[in-house]
C-alpha positions in Angstrom: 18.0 3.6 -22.7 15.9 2.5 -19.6 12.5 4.0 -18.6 11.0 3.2 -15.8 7.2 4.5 -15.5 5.5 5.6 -12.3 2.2 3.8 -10.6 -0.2 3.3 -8.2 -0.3 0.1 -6.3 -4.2 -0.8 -6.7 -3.8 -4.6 -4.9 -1.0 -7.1 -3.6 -1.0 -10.4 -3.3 1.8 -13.7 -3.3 1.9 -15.5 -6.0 4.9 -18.6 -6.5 6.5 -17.1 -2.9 6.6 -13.5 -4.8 4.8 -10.5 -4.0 3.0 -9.1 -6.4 0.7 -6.4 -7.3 -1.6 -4.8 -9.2 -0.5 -1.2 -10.1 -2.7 1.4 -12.1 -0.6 3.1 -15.1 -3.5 6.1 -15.5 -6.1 3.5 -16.0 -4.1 0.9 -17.6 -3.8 -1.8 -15.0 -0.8 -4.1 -14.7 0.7 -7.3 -13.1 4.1 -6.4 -11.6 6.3 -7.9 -9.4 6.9 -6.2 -5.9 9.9 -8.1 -4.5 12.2 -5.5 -4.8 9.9 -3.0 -2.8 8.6 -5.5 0.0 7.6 -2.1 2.5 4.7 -1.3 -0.8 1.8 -1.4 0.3 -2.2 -0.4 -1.4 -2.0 3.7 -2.6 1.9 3.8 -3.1 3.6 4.8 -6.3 6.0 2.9 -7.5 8.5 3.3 -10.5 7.8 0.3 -12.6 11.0 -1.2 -15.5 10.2 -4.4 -17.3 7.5 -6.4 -15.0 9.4 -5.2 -11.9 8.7 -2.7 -9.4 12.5 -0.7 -8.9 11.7 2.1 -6.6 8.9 3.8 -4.4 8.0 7.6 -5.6 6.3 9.8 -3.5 2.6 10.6 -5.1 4.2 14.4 -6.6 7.0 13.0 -7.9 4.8 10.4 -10.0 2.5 13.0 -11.3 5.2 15.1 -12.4 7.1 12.6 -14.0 3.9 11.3 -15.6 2.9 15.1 -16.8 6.7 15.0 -18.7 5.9 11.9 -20.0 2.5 13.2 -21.2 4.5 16.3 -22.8 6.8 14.0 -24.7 4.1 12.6 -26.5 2.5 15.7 -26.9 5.5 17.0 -28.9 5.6 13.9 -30.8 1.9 14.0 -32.5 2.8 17.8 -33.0 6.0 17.3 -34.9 5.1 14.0 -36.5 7.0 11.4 -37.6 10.7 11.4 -38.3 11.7 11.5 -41.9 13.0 8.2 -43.3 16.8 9.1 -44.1 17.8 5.7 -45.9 
């Protein structure tokens, strides 16, 4: 299964020839590469998948996919764990 989590680009910068970037998960800040998105710039959202910015997301598109996300785990403290079927 892949996931790739929206964000907001907070900062860029180069770093060993790469661009890279700062990009606020909700108030988790993270290091992520921007190579693949070189047109990001400060206040976009990005889809983020291992370390590596993959795609640019308009802002409503990240908030919804973030409010799903934020449902799924919802759902998951409500129905607890899964029962161990060994």
């Amino acid at each position: 299964m892949c996931l790739g989590v929206p964000g907001k680009i907070v900062e860029t910068y180069q770093a060993g020839g790469l661009k890279m970037g700062k990009v606020d998960f909700g108030g988790v800040v993270r290091e992520t590469c921007l190579e693949y998105v070189p047109q990001a710039e400060v206040g976009d959202y990005v889809v983020i998948h291992v370390g590596f910015a993959i795609s640019l997301v308009s802002e409503e598109e990240a908030q919804a996919t973030l409010e799903i996300l934020r449902e799924i785990m919802r759902l998951e403290e409500e129905l607890g764990p899964e029962p161990d079927t060994r």
